[in-house]
C-alpha positions in Angstrom: -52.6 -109.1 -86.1 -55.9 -107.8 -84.9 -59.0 -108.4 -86.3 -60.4 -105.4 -85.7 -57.5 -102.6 -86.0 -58.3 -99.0 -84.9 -57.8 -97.1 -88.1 -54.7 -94.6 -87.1 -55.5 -91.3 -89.2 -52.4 -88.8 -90.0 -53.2 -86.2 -87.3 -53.4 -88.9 -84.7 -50.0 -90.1 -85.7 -48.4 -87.1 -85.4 -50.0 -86.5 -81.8 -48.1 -89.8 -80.6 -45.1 -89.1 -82.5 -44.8 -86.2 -80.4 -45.4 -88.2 -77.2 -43.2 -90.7 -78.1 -40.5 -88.5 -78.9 -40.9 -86.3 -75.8 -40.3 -89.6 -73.9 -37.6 -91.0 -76.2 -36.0 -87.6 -75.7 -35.3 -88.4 -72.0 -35.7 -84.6 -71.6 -36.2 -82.6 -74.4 -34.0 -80.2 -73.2 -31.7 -82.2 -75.6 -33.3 -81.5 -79.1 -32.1 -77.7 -78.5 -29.1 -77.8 -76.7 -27.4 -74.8 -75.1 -23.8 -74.2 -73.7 -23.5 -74.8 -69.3 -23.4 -71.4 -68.0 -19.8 -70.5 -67.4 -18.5 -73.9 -69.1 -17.1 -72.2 -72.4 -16.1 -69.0 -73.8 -18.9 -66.6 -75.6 -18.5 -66.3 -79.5 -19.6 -63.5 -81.7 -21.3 -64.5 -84.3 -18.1 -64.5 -86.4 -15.4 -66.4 -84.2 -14.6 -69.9 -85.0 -15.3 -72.6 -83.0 -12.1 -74.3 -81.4 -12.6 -77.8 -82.1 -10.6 -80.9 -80.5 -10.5 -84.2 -82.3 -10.2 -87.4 -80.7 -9.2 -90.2 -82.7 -8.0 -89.9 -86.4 -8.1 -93.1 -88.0 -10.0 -93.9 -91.1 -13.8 -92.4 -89.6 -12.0 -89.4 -87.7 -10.0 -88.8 -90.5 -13.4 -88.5 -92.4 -15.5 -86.9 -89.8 -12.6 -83.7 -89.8 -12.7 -83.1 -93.5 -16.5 -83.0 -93.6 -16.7 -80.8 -90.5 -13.7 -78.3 -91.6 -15.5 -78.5 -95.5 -18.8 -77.5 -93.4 -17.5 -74.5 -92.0 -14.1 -73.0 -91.4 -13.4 -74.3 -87.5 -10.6 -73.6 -86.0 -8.8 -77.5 -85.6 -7.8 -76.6 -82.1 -6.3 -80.0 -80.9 -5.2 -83.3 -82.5 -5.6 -86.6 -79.7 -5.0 -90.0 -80.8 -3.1 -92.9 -79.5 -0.9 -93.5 -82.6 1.8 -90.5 -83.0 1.8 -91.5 -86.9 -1.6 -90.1 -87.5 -0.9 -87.1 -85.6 2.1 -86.2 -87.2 0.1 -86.7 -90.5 -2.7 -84.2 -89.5 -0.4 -82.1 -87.9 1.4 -80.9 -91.3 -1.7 -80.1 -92.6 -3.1 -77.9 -89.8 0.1 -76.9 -88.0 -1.6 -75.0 -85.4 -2.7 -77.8 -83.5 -2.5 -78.8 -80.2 -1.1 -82.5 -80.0 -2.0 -85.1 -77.4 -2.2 -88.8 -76.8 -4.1 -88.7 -73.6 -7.6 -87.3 -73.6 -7.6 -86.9 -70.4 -4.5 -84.2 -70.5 -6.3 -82.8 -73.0 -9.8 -81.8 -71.3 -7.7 -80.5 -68.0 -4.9 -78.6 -70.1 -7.5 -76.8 -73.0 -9.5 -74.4 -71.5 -10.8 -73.0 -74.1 -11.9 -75.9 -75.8 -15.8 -75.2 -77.5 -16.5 -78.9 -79.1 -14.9 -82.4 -79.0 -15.2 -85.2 -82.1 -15.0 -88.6 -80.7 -13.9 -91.0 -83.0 -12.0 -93.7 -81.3 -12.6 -97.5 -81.1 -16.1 -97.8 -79.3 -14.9 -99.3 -76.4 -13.4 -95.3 -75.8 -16.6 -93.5 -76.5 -18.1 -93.2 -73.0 -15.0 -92.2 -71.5 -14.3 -89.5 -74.0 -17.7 -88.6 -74.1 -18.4 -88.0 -70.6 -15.6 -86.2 -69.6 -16.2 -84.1 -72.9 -19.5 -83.2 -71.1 -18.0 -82.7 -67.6 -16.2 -79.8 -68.9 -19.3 -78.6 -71.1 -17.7 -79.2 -73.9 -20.2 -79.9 -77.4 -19.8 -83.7 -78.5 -20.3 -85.0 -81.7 -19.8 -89.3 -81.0 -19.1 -91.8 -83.5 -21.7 -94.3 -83.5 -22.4 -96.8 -81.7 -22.9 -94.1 -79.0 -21.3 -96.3 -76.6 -19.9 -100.4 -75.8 -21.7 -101.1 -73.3 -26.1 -100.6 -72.3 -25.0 -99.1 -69.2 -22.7 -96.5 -71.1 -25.3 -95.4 -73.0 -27.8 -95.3 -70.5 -25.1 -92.5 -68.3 -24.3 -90.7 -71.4 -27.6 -89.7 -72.2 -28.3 -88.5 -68.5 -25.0 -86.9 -68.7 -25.7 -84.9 -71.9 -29.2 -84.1 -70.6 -27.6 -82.4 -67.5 -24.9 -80.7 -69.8 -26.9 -78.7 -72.0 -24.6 -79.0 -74.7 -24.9 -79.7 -78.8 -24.4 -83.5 -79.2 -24.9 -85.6 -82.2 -24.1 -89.5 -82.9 -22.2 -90.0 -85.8 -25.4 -92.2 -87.9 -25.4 -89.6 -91.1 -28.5 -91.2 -92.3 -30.4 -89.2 -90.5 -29.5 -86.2 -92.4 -30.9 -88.3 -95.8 -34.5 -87.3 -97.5 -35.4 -90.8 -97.5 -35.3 -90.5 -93.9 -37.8 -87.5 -94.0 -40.0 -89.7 -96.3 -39.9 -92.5 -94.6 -41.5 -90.5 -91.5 -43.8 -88.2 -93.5 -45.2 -91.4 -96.0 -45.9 -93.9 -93.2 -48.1 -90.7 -90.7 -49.5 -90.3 -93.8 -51.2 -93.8 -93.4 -49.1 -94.6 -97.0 -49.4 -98.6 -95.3 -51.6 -98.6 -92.4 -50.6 -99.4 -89.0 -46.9 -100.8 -88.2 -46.5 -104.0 -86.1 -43.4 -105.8 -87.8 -40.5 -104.2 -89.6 -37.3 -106.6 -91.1 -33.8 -104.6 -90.9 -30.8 -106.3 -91.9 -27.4 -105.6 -93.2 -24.6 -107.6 -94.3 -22.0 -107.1 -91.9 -19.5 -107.9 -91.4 -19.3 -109.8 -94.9 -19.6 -108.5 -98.3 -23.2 -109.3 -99.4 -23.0 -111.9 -97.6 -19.9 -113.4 -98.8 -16.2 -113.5 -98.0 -13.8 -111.6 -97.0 -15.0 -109.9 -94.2 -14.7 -106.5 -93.5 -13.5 -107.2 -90.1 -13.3 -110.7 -88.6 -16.1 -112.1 -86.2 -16.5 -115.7 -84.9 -12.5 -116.3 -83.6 -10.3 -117.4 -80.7 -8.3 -115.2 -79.0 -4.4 -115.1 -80.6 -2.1 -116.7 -78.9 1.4 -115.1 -79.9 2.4 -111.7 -78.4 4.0 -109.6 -81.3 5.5 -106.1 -80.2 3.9 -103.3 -80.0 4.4 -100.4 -82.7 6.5 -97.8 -81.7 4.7 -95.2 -82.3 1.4 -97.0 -81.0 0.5 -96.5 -76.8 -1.0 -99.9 -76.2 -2.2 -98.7 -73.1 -4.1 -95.8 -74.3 -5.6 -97.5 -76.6 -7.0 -100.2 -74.2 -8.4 -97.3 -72.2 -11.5 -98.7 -69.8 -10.7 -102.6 -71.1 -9.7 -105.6 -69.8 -5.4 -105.7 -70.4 -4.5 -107.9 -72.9 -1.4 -108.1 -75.2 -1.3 -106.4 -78.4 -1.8 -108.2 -81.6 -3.2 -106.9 -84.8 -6.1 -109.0 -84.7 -7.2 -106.2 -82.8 -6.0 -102.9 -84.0 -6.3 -101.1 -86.1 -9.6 -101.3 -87.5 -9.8 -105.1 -86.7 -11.2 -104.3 -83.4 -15.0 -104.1 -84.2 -15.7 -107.9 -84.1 -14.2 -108.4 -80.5 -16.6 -108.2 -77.2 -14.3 -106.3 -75.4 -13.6 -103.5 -77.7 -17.1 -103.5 -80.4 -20.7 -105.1 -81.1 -20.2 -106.3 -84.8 -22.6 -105.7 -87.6 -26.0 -104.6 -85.0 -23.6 -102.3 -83.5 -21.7 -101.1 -86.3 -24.5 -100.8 -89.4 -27.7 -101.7 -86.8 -27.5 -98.2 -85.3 -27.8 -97.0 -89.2 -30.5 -99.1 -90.6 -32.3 -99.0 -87.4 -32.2 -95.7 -86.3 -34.9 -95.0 -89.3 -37.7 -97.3 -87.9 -37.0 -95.8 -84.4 -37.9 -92.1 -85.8 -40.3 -92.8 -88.0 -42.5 -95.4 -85.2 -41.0 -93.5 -82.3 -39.5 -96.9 -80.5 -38.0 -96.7 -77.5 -37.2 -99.2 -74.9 -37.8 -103.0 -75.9 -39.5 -104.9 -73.6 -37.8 -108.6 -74.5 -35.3 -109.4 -77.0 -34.2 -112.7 -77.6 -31.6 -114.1 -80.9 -29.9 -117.1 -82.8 -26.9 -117.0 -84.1 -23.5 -118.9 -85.4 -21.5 -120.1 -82.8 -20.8 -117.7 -79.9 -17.8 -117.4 -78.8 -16.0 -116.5 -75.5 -13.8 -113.3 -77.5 -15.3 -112.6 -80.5 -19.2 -112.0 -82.1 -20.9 -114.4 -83.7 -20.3 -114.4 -87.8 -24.0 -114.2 -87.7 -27.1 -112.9 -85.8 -30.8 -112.8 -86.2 -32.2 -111.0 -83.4 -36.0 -110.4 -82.4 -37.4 -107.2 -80.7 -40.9 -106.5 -78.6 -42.0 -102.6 -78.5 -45.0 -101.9 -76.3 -47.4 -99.7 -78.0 -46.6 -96.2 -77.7 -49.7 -94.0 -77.1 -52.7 -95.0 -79.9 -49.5 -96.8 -81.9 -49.5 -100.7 -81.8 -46.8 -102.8 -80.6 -44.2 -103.4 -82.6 -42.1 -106.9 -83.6 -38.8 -105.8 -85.2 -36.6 -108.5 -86.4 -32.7 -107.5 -87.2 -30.4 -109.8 -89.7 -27.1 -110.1 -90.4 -23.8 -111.5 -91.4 -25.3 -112.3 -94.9 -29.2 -113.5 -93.7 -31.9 -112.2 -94.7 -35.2 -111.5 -94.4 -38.7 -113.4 -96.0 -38.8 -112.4 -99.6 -41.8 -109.9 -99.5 -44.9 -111.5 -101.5 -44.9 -108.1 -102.9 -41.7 -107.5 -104.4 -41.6 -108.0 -108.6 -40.0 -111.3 -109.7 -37.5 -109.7 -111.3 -36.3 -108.1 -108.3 -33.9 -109.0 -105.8 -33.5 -107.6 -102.2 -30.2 -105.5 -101.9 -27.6 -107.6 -100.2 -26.1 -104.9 -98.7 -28.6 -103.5 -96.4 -32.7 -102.8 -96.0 -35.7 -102.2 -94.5 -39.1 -103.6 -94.7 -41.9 -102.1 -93.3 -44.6 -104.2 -92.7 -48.3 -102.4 -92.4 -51.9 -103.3 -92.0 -52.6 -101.8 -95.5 -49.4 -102.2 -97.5 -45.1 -102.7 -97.5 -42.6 -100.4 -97.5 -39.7 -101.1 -99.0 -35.9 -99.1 -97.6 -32.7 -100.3 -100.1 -29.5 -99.1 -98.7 -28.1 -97.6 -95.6 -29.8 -95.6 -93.2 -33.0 -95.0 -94.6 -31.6 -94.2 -98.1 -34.1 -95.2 -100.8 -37.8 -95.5 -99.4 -40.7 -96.6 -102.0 -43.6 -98.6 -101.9 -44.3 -102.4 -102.9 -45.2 -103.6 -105.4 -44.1 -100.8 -108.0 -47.8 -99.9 -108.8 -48.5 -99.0 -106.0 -45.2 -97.0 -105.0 -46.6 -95.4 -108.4 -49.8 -94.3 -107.8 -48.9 -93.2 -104.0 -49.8 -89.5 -104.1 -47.0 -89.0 -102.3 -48.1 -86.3 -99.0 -46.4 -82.4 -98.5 -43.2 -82.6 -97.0 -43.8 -81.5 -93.2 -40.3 -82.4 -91.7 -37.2 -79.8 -91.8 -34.6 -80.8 -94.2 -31.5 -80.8 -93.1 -28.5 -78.8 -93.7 -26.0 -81.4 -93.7 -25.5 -84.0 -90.6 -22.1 -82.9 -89.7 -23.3 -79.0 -90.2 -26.3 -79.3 -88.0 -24.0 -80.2 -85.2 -22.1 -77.0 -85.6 -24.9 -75.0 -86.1 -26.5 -76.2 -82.8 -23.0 -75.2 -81.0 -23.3 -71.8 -82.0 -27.6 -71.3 -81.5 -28.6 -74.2 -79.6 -30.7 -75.5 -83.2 -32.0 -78.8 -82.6 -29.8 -82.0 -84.1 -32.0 -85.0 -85.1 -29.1 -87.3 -83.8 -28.4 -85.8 -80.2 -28.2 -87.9 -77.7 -31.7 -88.2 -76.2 -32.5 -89.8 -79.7 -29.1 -91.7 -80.1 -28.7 -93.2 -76.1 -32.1 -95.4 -76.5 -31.5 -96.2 -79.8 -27.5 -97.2 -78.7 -29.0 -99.4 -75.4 -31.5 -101.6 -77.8 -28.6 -102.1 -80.0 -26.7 -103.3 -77.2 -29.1 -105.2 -75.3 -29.5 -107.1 -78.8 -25.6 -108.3 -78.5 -26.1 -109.0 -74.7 -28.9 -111.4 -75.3 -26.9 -113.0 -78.1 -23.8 -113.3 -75.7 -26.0 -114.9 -73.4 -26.9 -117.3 -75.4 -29.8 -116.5 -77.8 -32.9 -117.0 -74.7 -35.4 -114.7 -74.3 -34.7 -111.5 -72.2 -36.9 -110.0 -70.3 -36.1 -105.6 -70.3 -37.1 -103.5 -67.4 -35.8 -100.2 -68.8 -36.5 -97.9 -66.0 -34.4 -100.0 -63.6 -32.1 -100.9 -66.5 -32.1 -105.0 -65.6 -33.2 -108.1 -66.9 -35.7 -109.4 -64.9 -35.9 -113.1 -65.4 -31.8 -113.7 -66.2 -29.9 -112.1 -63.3 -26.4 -113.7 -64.5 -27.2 -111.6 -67.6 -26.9 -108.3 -66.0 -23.2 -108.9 -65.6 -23.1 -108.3 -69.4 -24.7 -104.7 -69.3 -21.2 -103.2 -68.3 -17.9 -104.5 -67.5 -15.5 -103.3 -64.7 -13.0 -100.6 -66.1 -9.3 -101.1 -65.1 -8.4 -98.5 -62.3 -8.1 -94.6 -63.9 -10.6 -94.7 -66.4 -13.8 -94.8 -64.5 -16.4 -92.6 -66.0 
């Protein structure tokens, strides 16, 4: 730390917040999206959105029963590779269009006004971006995208679009989110230059069994594929491989070629706090340890290490991600009686204080030790609340409202993920990260891990 730290008062804060977010933004044109001229149909004020959702397993079964409980849409189309859960929706809203193929989707439906995208993530870009090549509204499952690369063409793509997005991290919609923002530009702990994030994915607080598995070889048997399931579909953009149920459904998350295991899955949650409230954007080195890599699957468990530059009169910032059941230092600060949550956190580490964040996505803010978090006057609440995550989303495809998870915040966040599981795929060394010209500048064999080649008919 330095010795002599410039003291960083509230309104100065707030000045390089907005800096930092202009650039983070990659456009601001993003925070209030608009429909392409000429892309969709007008709707009065009272016309229901036609809405098409893409992938209805367990989190696009849950993302259509908050949106249809937000406001009464009009379900326009069912897509998903397995003809079981379509049939299953399709009873319950018996006017829907039914589809496997995406693609046949987006050339058939016209009159389309918003896409949900919740396949496997190794089918988010793809979706995505033909989503906004028709000017179709997106709302994307997190992680944004599979690859650093995807994310990086998504975000351009959405910025050119004009159109309503929002990643599917509902932790941003929290009020420990808003605190977490509003307490540290209110100088609640000085000056940020280390923050610990960790969650326990893909264990159980750290313990067996896992939610998905990590840390395998490749199956060797070839089972047959479901009858109702299109193996083909499903692999989409990826490498062809046989089917086998180590992979789908679900079990997908903890293999290279389909997911990015715990920093990809719970990361984009429990980071996507310190990036709004510090106004990160691009890392510039990453480096990691971890359990044995190997060639198909993520390691059981990572520890990864961020650099930020200083943004405006903001310092730089070391940000140090755990999972797979580590954790972080015990905090000096933190009661005896008290343990860590397990589960998930975030420690913020100031010049004048800690900050301590129990469960997902920014949940549960408060200050350590508990007299302080006590006496903390705490300062007026100067952030919008929100109406609901899902609901802001459908608000902003009707007025062009600002989202706080559209894509201009959500493709940064989504490439330092990434980058995070490329450098641990590489081997753990430290990479070097020249954002603008998206490449690793002192590991050129690394680069091959930003993206992958897409099998022939699924280019973006």
């Amino acid at each position: 730390m330095s010795t002599n730290p410039s003291p960083v008062t509230r309104r100065r804060f707030l000045a390089d917040s907005t800096k930092a977010a202009s650039a983070l933004a990659v456009g601001n044109l993003l925070l209030h999206p608009r429909r392409t001229s000429g892309a969709t149909r007008p709707l009065s004020p009272n016309e229901k959105l036609n809405i098409a959702f893409v992938g209805l397993g367990g989190q696009g079964n849950a993302d259509l029963d908050q949106i249809v409980a937000a406001e009464d849409v009009n379900v326009f189309a069912l897509c998903d590779v397995d003809e079981t859960r379509i049939t299953r929706l399709g009873t319950r809203f018996p006017a829907a269009k039914h589809y496997r193929d995406y693609r046949k989707m987006f050339e058939t439906e016209k009159t389309l006004d918003a896409v949900v995208v919740a396949t496997p993530d190794h089918n988010h870009a793809p979706v995505t971006m033909m989503a906004l090549k028709f000017g179709r509204s997106v709302y994307c499952e997190k992680p944004l995208t599979r690859t650093v690369k995807e994310a990086r063409l998504v975000t351009l793509a959405a910025r050119e679009a004009k159109v309503a997005t929002q990643m599917g991290n509902q932790g941003m919609a929290f009020e420990g989110n808003r605190f977490i923002n509003e307490w540290l530009a209110d100088g609640a702990i000085g000056p940020v230059r280390e923050v610990h994030v960790w969650s326990d994915r893909p264990t159980h607080r750290g313990k067996l069994p896992f939610w998905w598995p990590q840390g395998i070889e490749r199956p060797s048997d070839t089972p047959p594929v479901p009858a109702t399931l299109d193996w083909d579909l499903w692999l989409g953009p990826a490498p062809l491989r046989p089917y086998h149920p180590a992979y789908a459904p679900f079990k997908w998350r903890g293999w290279w070629d389909f997911g990015s295991g715990g920093l990809g899955d719970m990361g984009i949650h429990n980071l996507a706090p310190v990036f709004s409230a510090l106004n990160l954007g691009a890392p510039t080195s990453v480096q990691a340890s971890s359990t044995p890599v190997f060639p198909e699957t993520v390691p059981v468990a990572n520890v990864v290490h961020y650099e930020f530059p200083a943004r405006g009169e903001l310092p730089p910032v070391t940000l140090h991600w755990y999972d797979g059941g580590i954790m972080p230092p015990r905090p000096a600060e933190l009661e005896p009686d008290r343990e860590l949550n397990r589960e998930d956190g975030i420690i913020f580490v100031g010049e004048r204080g800690k900050m301590l964040v129990e469960g997902w996505g920014g949940e549960t803010p408060r200050l350590i030790p508990e007299t302080r978090n006590k006496e903390y006057q705490r300062p007026p609440k100067t952030l919008p609340r929100s109406v609901g995550h899902h609901k802001e989303w459908l608000l902003a495809c009707r007025t062009g409202s600002p989202t706080r998870s559209n894509f201009g915040f959500a493709g940064p966040l989504t490439e330092a993920v990434l980058l995070g599981m490329v450098c641990v795929r590489n081997g753990g060394d430290t990479l070097q990260w020249d954002s603008t010209n998206l490449k690793i500048t002192n590991d050129a064999e690394a680069n091959r891990l930003l993206h992958y080649q897409y099998r022939p008919g699924w280019e973006l």
